[in-house]
C-alpha positions in Angstrom: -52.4 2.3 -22.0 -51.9 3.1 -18.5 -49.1 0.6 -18.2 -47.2 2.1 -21.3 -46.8 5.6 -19.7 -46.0 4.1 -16.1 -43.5 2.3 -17.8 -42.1 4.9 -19.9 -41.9 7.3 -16.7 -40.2 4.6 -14.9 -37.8 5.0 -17.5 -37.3 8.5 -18.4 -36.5 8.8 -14.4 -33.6 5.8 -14.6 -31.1 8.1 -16.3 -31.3 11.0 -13.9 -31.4 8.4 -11.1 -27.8 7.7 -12.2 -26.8 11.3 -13.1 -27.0 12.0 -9.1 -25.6 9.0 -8.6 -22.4 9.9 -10.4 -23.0 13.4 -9.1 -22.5 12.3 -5.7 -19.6 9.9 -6.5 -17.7 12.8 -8.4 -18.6 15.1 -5.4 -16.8 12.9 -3.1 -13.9 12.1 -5.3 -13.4 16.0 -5.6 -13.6 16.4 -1.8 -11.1 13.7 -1.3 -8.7 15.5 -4.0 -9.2 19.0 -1.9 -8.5 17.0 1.3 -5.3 15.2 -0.3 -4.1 18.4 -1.3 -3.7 19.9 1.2 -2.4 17.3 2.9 0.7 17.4 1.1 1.2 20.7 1.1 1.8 20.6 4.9 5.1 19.8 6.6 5.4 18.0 9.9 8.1 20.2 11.3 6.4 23.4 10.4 3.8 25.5 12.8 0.7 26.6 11.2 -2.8 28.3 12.7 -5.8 26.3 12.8 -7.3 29.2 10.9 -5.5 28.5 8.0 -7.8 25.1 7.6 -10.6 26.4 8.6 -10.1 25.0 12.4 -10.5 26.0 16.0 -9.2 24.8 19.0 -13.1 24.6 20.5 -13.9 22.3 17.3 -14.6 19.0 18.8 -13.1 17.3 15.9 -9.5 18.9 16.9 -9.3 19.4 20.2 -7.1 16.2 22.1 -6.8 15.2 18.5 -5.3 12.1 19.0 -3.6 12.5 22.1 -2.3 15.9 20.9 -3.3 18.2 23.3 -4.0 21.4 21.7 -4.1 25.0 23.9 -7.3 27.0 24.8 -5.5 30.1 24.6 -3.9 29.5 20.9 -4.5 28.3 17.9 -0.8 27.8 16.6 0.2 23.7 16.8 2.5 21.7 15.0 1.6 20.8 11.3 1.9 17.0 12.2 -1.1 17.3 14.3 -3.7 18.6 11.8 -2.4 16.3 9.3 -3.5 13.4 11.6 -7.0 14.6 11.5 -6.8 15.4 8.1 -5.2 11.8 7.4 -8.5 10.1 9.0 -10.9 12.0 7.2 -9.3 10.9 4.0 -9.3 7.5 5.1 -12.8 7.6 5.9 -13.8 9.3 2.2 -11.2 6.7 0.3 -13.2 3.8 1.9 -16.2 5.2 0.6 -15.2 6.0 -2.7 -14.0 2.0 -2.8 -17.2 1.1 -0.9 -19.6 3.3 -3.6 -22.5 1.3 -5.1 -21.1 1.9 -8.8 -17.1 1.6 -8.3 -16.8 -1.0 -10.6 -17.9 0.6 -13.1 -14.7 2.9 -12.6 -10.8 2.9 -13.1 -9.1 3.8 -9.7 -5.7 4.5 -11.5 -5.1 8.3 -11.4 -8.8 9.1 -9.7 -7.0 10.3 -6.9 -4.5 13.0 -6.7 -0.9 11.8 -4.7 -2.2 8.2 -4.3 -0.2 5.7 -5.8 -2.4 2.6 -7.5 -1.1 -0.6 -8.3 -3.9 -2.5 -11.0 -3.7 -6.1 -11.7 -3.7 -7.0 -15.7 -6.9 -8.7 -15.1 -8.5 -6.0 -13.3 -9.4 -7.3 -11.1 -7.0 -6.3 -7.9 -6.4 -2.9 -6.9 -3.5 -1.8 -4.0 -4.1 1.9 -3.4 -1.3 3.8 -1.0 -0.5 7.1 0.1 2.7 8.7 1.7 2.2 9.3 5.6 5.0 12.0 6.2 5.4 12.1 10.4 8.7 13.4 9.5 10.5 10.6 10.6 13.0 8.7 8.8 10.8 5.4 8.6 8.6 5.7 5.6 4.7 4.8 6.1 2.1 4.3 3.8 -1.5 3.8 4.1 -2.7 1.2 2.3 -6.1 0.3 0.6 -7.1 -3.4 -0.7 -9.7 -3.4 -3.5 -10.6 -6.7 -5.1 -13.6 -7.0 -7.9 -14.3 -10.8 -7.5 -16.4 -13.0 -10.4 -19.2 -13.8 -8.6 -19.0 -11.9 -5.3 -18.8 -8.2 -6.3 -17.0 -5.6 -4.6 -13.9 -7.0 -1.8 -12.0 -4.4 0.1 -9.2 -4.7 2.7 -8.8 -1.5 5.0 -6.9 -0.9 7.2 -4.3 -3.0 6.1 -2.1 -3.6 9.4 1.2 -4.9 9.8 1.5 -8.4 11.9 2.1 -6.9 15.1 -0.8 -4.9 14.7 -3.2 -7.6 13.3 -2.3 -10.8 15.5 -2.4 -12.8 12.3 1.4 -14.3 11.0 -0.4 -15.3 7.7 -2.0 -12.1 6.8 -1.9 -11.2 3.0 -1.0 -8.0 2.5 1.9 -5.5 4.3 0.6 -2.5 5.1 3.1 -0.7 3.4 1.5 -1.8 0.4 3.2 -2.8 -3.0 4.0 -1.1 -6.2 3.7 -3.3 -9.2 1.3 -6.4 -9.5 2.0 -9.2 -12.2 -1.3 -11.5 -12.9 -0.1 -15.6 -13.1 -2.7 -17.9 -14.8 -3.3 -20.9 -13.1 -5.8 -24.3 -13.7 -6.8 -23.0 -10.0 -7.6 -19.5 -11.5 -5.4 -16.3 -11.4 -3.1 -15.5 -8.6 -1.1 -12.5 -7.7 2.7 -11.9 -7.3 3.1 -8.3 -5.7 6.3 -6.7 -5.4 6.9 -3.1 -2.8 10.0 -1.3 -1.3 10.1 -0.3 2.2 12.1 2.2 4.3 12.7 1.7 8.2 15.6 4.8 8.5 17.5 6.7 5.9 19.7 3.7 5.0 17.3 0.9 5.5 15.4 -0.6 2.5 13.3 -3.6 2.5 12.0 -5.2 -0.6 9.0 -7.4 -0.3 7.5 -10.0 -3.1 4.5 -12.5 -1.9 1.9 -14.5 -3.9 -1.5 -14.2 -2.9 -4.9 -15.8 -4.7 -8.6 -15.3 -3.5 -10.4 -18.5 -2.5 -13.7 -19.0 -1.0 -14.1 -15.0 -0.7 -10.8 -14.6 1.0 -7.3 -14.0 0.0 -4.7 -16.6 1.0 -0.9 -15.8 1.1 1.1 -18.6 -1.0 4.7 -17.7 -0.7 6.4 -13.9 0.6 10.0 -13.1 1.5 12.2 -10.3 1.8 15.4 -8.7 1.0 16.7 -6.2 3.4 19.6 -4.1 3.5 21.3 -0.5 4.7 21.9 0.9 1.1 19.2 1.2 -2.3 21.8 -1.5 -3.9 19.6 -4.4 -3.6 18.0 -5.3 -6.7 14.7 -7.4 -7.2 13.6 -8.5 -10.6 11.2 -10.8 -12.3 10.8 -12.5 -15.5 7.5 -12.5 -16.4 7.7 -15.1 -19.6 9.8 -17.6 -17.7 8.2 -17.1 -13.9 11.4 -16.2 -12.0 12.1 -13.8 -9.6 16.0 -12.9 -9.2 16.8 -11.7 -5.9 20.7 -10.1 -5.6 21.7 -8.0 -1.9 24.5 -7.6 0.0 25.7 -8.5 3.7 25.4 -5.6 6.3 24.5 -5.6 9.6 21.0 -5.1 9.0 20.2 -7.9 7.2 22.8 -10.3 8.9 23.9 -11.9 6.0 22.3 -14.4 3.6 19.1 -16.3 4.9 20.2 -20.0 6.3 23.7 -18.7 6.4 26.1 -18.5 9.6 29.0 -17.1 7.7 28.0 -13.4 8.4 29.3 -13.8 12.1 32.4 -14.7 10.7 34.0 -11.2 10.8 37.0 -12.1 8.3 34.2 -13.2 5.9 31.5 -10.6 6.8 31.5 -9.2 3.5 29.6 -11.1 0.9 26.8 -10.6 -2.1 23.3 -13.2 -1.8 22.0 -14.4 -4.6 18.4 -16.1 -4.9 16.5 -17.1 -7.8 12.8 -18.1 -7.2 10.7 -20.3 -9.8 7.2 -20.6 -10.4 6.2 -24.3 -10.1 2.5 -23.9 -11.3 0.8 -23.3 -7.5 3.8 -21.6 -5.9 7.2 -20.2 -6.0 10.0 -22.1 -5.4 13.9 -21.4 -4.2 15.9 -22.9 -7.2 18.9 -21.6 -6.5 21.0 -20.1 -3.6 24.6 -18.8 -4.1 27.1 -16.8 -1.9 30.2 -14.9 -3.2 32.4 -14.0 -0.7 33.4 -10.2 -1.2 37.9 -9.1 -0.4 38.1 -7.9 2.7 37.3 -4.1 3.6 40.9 -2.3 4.2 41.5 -1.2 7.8 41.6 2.4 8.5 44.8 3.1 9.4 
């Protein structure tokens, strides 16, 4: 008899044991969703009080915030610089979140306000990324890796840096992160093709496409390339039924013309549009076809 009631109070406690546990998970979700909020209400370029965040320049956490020197005498600093230390505390709560005991029992797409999620048709892969507004003209985005394996459980990437950063030529993921994520069945299991836009200046867009897979509790890039150019006219599309990816941009002098191509320094034939068409070959991608048309001549200003 004394068995059955320790058992039935061991179990009368396991629902409220997971009550606080979603408690706490919904707690931090909602603190993350304060902090991302304001966030992006901020501007870079603007002044604003460290009152108005509940701040002061004596705070420890602010004061030399990364290696902004901040005033004894006045509170008033550029925008910019509390949004770095409210960038890093969101970071810190986002890895968390993807880190919490239960996460897989949850759907990441829309959980958080202002980040933009990428999900996998399996499921299984999850690219989360937010807008970093320095005010610059380069665009950056932090990015978040979050992978729910078969057998492993719970695989997360974070921070995700670019190669200069990391060391590593063959490192999976940009950190600029990707928008859209297309699941390709394989005999060797699923692998990923990932497609994401980029912005060095105002006029500078760079489209990225790779193919990752995760082996042996690691990803592995398979095949990546770019198309870069000074205008949005650079278009990048892919056919899910038949595999292909069609790649179409135009010379400028940002890209230097099409790849394995000398005919961009040839300044009577500077002008011409790149065409690339990629096939799936059952373990990779493939280029299948290559063709240059030569563009008339720009008119000389007169």
């Amino acid at each position: 008899m004394r068995k059955v009631i320790v058992c039935l109070m061991v179990l009368m406690t396991l629902p409220s044991f997971a009550q606080k546990k979603d408690k706490d998970f919904n707690k931090l979700v909602k603190e993350t969703n304060k902090l991302l909020d304001v966030l992006f209400s901020m501007s870079p370029l603007e002044n604003c009080t460290l009152k108005e965040y509940g701040l002061s320049h004596t705070d420890e956490r602010i004061r030399d915030y990364r290696g902004y020197p901040i005033a004894t005498d006045t509170d008033v600093i550029l925008q910019v610089n509390v949004m770095s230390f409210y960038r890093d505390r969101i970071n810190e709560n986002i890895q968390s979140i993807l880190n919490y005991p239960s996460i897989i029992q949850y759907d990441l797409v829309g959980l958080l306000h202002h980040v933009q999620v990428a999900k996998s048709e399996d499921g299984r892969l999850y690219i989360l990324k937010y807008y970093e507004d320095d005010g610059g003209s380069m665009a950056f985005f932090r990015t978040f890796i979050h992978y729910r394996s078969e057998h492993n459980g719970v695989v997360n990437h974070f921070p995700v840096y670019n190669i200069a950063e990391s060391g590593d030529p063959n490192a999976p993921f940009e950190e600029n992160g990707y928008d859209s994520i297309y699941t390709i069945k394989t005999t060797a299991g699923n692998k990923y093709l990932l497609f994401g836009v980029g912005q060095s200046c105002h006029t500078c867009v760079s489209n990225c496409f790779e193919l990752v897979s995760y082996k042996d509790s690691n990803f592995v890039k398979e095949f990546n390339s770019f198309a870069t150019s000074r205008a949005w006219n650079t278009t990048v599309t892919y056919d899910k039924k038949d595999t292909v990816i069609d790649v179409l941009f135009y010379s400028d002098d940002v890209n230097g013309g099409c790849i394995c191509s000398d005919t961009f320094q040839d300044e009577k034939r500077r002008n011409h549009s790149c065409h690339y068409i990629y096939k799936f070959n059952g373990s990779t991608f493939e280029l299948k076809k290559q063709e240059i048309e030569f563009l008339p001549p720009e008119k000389e200003e007169e």
